[in-house]
C-alpha positions as CSV (number, residue, x, y, z in Angstrom):
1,X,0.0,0.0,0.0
2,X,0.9,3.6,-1.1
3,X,1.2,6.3,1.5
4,X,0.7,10.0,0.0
5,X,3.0,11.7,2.5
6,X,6.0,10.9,5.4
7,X,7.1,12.5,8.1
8,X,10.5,12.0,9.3
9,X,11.3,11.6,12.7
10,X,12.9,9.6,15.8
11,X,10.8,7.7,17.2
12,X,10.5,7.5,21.0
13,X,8.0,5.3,22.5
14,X,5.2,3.6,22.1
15,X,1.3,4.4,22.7
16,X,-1.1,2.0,22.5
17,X,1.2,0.0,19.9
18,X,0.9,3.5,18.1
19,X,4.2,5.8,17.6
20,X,5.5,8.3,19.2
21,X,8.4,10.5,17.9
22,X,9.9,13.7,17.8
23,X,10.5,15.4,14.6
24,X,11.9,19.2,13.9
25,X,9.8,22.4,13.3
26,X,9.9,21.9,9.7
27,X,8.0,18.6,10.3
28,X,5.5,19.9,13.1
29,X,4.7,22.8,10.7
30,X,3.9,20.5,8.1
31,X,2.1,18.1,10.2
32,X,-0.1,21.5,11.4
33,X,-0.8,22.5,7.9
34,X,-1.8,19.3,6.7
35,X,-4.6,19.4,9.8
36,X,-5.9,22.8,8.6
37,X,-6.1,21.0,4.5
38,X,-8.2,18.0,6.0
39,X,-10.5,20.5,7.6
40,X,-11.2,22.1,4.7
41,X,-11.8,19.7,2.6
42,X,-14.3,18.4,5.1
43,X,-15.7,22.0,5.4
44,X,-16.1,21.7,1.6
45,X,-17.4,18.1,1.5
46,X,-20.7,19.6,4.2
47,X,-21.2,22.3,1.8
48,X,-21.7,20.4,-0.8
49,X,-24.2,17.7,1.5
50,X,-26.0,20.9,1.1
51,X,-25.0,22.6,4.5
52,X,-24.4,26.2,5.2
53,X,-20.9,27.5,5.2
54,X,-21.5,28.5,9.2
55,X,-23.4,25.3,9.7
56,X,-20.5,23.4,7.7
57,X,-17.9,25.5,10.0
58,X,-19.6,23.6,13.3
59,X,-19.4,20.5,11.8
60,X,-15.7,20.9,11.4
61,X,-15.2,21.9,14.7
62,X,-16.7,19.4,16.2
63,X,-15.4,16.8,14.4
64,X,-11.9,18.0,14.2
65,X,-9.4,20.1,16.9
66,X,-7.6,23.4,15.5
67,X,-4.0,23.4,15.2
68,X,-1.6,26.9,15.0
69,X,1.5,27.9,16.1
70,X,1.7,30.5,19.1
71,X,5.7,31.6,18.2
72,X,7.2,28.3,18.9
73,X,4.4,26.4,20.7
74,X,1.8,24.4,18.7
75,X,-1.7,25.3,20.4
76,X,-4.3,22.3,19.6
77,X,-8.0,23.3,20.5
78,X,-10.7,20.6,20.8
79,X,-13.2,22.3,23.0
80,X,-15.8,22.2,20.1
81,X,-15.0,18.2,19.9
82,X,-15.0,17.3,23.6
83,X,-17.4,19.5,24.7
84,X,-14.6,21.5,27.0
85,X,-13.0,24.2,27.3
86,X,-10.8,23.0,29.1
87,X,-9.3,20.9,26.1
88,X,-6.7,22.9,24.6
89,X,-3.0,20.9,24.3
90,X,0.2,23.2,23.9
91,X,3.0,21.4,22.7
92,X,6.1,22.9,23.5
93,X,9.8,22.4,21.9
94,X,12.6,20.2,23.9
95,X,16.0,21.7,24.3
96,X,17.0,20.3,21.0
97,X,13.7,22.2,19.1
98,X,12.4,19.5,18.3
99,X,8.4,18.8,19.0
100,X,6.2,15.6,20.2
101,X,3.1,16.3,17.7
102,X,0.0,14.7,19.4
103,X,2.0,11.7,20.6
104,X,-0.4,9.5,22.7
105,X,-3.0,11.0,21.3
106,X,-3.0,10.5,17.2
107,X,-2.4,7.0,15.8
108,X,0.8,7.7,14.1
109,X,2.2,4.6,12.2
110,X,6.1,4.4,11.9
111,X,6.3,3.0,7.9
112,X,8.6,2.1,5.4
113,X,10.5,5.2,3.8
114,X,10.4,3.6,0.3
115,X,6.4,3.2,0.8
116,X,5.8,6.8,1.0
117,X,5.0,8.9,-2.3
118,X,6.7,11.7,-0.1
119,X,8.9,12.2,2.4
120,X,8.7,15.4,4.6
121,X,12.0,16.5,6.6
122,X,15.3,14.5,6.6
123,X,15.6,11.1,7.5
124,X,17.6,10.3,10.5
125,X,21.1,8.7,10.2
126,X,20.9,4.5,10.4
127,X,21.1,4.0,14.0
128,X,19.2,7.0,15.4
129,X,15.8,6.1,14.4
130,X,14.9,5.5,17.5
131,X,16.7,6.9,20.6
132,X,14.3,6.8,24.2
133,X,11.7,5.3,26.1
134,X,10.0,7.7,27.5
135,X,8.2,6.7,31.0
136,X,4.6,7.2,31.3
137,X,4.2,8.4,34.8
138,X,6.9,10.8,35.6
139,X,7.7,11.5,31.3
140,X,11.5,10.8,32.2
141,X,12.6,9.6,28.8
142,X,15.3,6.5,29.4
143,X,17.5,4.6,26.5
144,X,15.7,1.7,26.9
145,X,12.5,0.0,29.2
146,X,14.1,-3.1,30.3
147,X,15.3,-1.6,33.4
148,X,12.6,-1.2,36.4
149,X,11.9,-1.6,39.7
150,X,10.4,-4.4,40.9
151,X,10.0,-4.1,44.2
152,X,9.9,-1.8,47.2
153,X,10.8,-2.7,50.6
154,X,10.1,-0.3,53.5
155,X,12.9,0.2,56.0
156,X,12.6,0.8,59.7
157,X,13.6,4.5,61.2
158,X,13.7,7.8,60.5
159,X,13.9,9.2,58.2
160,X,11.5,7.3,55.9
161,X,13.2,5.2,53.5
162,X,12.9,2.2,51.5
163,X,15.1,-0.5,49.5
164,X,14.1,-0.6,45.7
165,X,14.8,-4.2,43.5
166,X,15.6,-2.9,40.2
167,X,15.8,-5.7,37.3
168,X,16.9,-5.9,34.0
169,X,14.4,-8.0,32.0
170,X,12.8,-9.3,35.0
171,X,16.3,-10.7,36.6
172,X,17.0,-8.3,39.5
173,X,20.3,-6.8,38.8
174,X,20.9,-4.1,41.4
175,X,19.0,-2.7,45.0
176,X,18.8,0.9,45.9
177,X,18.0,2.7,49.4
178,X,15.7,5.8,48.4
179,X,14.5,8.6,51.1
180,X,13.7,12.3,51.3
181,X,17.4,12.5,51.8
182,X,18.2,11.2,48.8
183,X,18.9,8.1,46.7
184,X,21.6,5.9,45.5
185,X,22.6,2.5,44.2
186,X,24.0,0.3,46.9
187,X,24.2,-3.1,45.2
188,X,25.1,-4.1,41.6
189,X,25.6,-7.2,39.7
190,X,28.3,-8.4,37.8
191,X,25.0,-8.8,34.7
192,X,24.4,-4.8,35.4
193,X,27.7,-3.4,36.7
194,X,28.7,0.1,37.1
195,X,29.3,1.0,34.0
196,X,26.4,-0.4,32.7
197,X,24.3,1.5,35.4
198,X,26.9,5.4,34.6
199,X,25.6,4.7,30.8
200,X,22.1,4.2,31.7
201,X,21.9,7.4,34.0
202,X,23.9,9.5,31.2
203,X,21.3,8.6,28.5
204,X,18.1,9.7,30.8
205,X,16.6,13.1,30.1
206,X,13.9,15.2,32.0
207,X,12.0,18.4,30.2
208,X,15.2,17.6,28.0
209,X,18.2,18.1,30.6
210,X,20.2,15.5,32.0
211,X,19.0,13.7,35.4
212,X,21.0,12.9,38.8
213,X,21.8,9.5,40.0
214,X,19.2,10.4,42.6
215,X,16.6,11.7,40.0
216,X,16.6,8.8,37.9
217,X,16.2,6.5,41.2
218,X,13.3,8.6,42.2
219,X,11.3,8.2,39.1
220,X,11.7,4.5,38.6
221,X,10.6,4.4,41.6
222,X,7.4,6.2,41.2
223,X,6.9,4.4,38.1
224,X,6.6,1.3,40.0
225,X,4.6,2.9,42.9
226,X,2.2,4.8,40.2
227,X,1.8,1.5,38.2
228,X,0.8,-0.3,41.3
229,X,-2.1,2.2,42.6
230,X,-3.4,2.3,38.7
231,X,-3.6,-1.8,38.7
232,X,-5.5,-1.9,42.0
233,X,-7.9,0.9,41.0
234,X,-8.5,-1.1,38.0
235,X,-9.1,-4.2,39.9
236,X,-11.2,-2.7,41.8
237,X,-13.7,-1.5,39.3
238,X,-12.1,2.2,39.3
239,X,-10.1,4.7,37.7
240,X,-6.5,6.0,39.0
241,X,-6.6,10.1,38.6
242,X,-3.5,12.3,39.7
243,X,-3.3,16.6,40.2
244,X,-0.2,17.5,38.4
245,X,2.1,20.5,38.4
246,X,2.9,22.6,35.9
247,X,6.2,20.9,35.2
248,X,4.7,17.5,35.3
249,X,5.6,16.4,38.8
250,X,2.6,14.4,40.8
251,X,1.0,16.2,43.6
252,X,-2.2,14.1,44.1
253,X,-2.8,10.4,43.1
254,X,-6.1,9.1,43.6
255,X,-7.9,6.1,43.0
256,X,-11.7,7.2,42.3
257,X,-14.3,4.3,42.4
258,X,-16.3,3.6,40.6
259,X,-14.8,4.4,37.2
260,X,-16.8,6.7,35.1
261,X,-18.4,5.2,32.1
262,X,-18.0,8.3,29.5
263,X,-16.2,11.5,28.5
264,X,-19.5,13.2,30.1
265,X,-19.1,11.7,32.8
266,X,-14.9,12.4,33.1
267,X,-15.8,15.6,32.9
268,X,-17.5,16.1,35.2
269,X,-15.6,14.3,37.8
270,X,-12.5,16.4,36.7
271,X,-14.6,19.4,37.6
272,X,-15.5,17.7,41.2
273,X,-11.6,17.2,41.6
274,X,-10.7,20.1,40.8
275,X,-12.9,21.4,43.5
276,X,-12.7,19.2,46.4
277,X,-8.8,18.6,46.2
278,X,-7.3,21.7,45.5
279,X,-3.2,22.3,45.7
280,X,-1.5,25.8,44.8
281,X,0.7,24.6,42.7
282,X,-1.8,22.0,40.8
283,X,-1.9,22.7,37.2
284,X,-4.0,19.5,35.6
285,X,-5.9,16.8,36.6
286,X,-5.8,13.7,34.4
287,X,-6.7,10.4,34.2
288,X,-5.1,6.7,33.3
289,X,-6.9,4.6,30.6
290,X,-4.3,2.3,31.1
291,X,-1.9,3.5,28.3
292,X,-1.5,7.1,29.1
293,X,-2.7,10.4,31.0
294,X,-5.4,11.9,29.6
295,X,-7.4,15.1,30.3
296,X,-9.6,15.6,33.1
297,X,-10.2,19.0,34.2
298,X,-7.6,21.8,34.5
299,X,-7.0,23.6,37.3
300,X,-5.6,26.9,36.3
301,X,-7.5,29.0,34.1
302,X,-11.1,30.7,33.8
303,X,-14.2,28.8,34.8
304,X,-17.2,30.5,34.1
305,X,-20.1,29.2,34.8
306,X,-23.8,30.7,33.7
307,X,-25.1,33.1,36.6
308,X,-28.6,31.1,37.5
309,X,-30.5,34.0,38.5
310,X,-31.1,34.8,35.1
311,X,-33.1,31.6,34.6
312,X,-36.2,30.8,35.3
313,X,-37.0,27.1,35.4
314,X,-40.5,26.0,34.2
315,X,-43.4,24.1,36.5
316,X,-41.9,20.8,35.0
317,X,-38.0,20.9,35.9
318,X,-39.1,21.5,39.0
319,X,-41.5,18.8,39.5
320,X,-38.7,16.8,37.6
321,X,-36.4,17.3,40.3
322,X,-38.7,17.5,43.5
323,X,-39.8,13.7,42.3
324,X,-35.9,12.6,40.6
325,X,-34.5,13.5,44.5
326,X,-36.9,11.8,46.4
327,X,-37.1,8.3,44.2
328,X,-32.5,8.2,45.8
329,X,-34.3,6.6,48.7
330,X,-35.4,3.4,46.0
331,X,-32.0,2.9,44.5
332,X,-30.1,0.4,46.0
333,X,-26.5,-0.4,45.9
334,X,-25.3,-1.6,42.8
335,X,-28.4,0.8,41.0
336,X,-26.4,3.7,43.0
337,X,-22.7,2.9,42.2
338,X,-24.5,2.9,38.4
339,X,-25.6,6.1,39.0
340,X,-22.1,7.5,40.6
341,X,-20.2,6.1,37.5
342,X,-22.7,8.1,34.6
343,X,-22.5,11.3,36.7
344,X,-18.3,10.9,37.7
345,X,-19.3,11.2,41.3
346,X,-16.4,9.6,43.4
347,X,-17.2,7.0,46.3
348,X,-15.0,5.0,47.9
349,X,-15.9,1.3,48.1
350,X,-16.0,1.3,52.0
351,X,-19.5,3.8,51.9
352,X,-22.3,2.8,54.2
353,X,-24.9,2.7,51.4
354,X,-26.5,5.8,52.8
355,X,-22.8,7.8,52.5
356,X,-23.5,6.9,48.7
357,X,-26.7,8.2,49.0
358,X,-26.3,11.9,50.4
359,X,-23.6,12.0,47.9
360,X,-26.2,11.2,45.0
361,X,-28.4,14.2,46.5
362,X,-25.8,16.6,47.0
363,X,-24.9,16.2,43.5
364,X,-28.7,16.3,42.4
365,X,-29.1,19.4,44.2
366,X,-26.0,21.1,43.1
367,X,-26.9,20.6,39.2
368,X,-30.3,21.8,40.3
369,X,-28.4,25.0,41.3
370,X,-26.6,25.3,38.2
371,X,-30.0,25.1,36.2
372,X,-31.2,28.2,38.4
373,X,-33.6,25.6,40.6
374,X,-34.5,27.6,43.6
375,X,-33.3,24.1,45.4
376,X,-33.1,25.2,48.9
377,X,-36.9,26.4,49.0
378,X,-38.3,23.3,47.1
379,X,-39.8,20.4,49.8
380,X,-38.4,17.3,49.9
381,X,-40.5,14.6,49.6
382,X,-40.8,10.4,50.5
383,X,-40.5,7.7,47.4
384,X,-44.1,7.5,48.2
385,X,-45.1,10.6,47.6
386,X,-42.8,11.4,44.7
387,X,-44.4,8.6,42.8
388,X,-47.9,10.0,43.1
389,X,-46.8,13.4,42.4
390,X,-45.1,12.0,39.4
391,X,-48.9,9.9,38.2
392,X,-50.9,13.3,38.7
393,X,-48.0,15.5,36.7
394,X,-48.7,12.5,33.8
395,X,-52.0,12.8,33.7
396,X,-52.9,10.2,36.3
397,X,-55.4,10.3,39.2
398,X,-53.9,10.0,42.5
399,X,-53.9,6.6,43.5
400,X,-56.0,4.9,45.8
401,X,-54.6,1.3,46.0
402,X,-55.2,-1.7,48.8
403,X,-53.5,-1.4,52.3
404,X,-51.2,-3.9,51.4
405,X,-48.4,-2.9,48.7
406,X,-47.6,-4.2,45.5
407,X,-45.5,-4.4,42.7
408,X,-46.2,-2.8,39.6
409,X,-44.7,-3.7,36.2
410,X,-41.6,-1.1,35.0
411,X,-39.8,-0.5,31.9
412,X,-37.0,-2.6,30.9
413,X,-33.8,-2.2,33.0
414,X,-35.5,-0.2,35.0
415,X,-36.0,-0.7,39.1
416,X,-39.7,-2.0,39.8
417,X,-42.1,0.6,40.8
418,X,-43.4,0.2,44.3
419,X,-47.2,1.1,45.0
420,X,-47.7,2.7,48.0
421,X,-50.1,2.1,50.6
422,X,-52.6,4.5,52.0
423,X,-50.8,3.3,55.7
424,X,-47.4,4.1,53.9
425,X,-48.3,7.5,52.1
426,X,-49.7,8.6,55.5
427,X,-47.0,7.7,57.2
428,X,-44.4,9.1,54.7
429,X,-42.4,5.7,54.0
């Protein structure tokens, strides 16, 4: 198979079995001008499906992010396709000028020079095609991934400290004591000897700049600590999230349960972080699918939110959320953990089922707020009684069923609907 066009560069890591490489200004500029072509031909493609040219213009955004160059930083907006404004990527130069274009996020192929009809930038020299690893969590880029630690052993005394097994291909090759007072090698194997371990630490880089014995300890370290806490939040039915600085460094890891099920959902739990965990040096909270960090929320910036005094909600979102609030009481468990996931509402998998619950209505209450629902004048009512309010508001006569209560039939996947009483609607159960 043909491929119209190339880009040259060295490639780095690897996403998802995707590339990742870096590739000079000359390529980056290319790559940004070859975004803005595909959007016009798709602009020009809704036109002629018989679409507006502002109509058209929408449907471009919202399929597509915007690239540009901001002086030497590529500025990628996909508000209009996530929904967020929040969603903006600038991608900065390394030391060397040379850029990482949408690596991790894009599905960039590495291909056969002599399969391309052209071939944008120079080719690098045989040998350099590929030059570092780059390591998920803490982005220190390494010359290879077979080293890592495998284990972490927590020492007694103070300071805190702990003994690290690093190994080379799975066969442990060298132990290190790490501590807020620093780090260093204190064992190494005639398999991984000094020099072996002096090369390794001369070929890591951080933000492009070399790292310390002590730096490169650290972040295989928290590699192996980070890749721990995101297995268990997966095991158990969650999603590991972490607050990071500007410069990348972790200030928050958290494993939120349970995980949400959609980029609606993200969201919106990116906005609860961002609120209940602040930091004042937190820059970005993200998430791990499991591959990579991806956005959640950012913490810096604008937030503006619609002033709800200018609304004024009609008879039936009120009545929608008087009888949504008081049917929480229904739900049980597994129907409420359901509920958590759609709406990115962390729990912890400890909650007392009624812990779950008041969660559930604070975050009813507080979208109510947002929607300009006067929430804190509005009556809260039983199950019971939000039931029959919710037959009248249809169209149905109140009920006026047997003392004892029944079941009636509900729609598909939904909880049953329970009848109430005339003992239980007087007495408000």
């Amino acid at each position: 198979m043909r491929i119209p066009v190339g880009y040259a560069g060295t490639l780095i890591d690897r996403w998802n079995g995707w590339a990742v490489f870096t590739c000079t200004r000359t390529v980056a500029e290319a790559i940004v001008a070859e975004q803005q072509a595909q959007r016009d031909r798709l602009h020009a493609d809704l036109i002629g499906q018989g679409r507006s040219p502002d109509d058209a213009a929408g449907g471009v955004n919202d399929a597509m992010g915007t690239m540009r160059f901001d002086e030497d930083t590529i500025i990628v907006d996909e508000t209009a396709v996530y929904g967020d404004p929040d969603a903006v990527t600038r991608i900065e130069p390394d030391r060397d000028g040379r850029y990482v274009v949408m690596g991790g996020s894009w599905c960039w192929q590495a291909v056969d020079p002599h399969d391309c009809d052209r071939i944008v930038g120079d080719l690098p020299a045989p040998g350099d095609e590929q030059q570092f690893v780059e390591l998920p969590h803490t982005g220190m880029r390494v010359p290879h991934d077979r080293l890592r630690v495998t284990n972490l052993l927590m020492l007694p005394g103070t300071p805190a400290a702990s003994l690290a097994t690093l190994a080379l291909d799975d066969t442990p090759v060298a132990e290190a004591r790490t501590s807020a007072d620093g780090s260093d090698i204190t064992k190494l194997s005639a398999a991984f000897g000094s020099n072996d371990w002096t090369r390794y630490v001369a070929g890591c880089r951080q933000h492009g700049l070399p790292v310390s014995e002590a730096g490169v300890l650290d972040a295989l370290v928290i590699e192996f600590q980070v890749g721990q806490a995101a297995r268990q939040a997966e095991a158990d039915g969650g999603v590991l999230t972490r607050l990071v600085a500007a410069d990348g460094s972790i200030l928050r890891l958290r494993a939120v349960w349970p995980a949400p099920y959609d980029h609606s959902a993200r969201r919106q739990l990116g906005q609860r972080l961002r609120l209940q965990d602040p930091h004042p040096r937190g820059h970005l909270w993200q998430w791990w699918t499991g591959t990579a960090w991806h956005h959640l929320a950012s913490v810096t910036g604008s937030h503006t939110v619609a002033d709800p005094a200018h609304r004024q909600p009609s008879v039936g979102q009120l009545l929608a959320y008087v009888i949504a609030e008081s049917l929480y009481e229904r739900l049980d468990r597994d129907q409420m953990v359901r509920l958590a996931a759609g709406e990115g509402i962390p729990l912890d998998p400890r909650m007392k089922d009624e812990h779950i619950r008041d969660l559930l209505r604070d975050a009813h209450r507080e979208s109510g707020r947002e929607a300009g629902l006067p929430v804190d004048d509005l009556s809260t009512l039983s199950a019971a009684e939000g039931l029959e309010l919710g037959r009248i508001a249809t169209g149905g006569a109140a009920d006026r069923p047997a003392a004892t209560g029944q079941q009636e039939p509900s729609e598909a996947g939904q909880p049953p609907i329970h009848r109430p009483s005339q003992q239980e609607t007087r007495d408000g159960r």
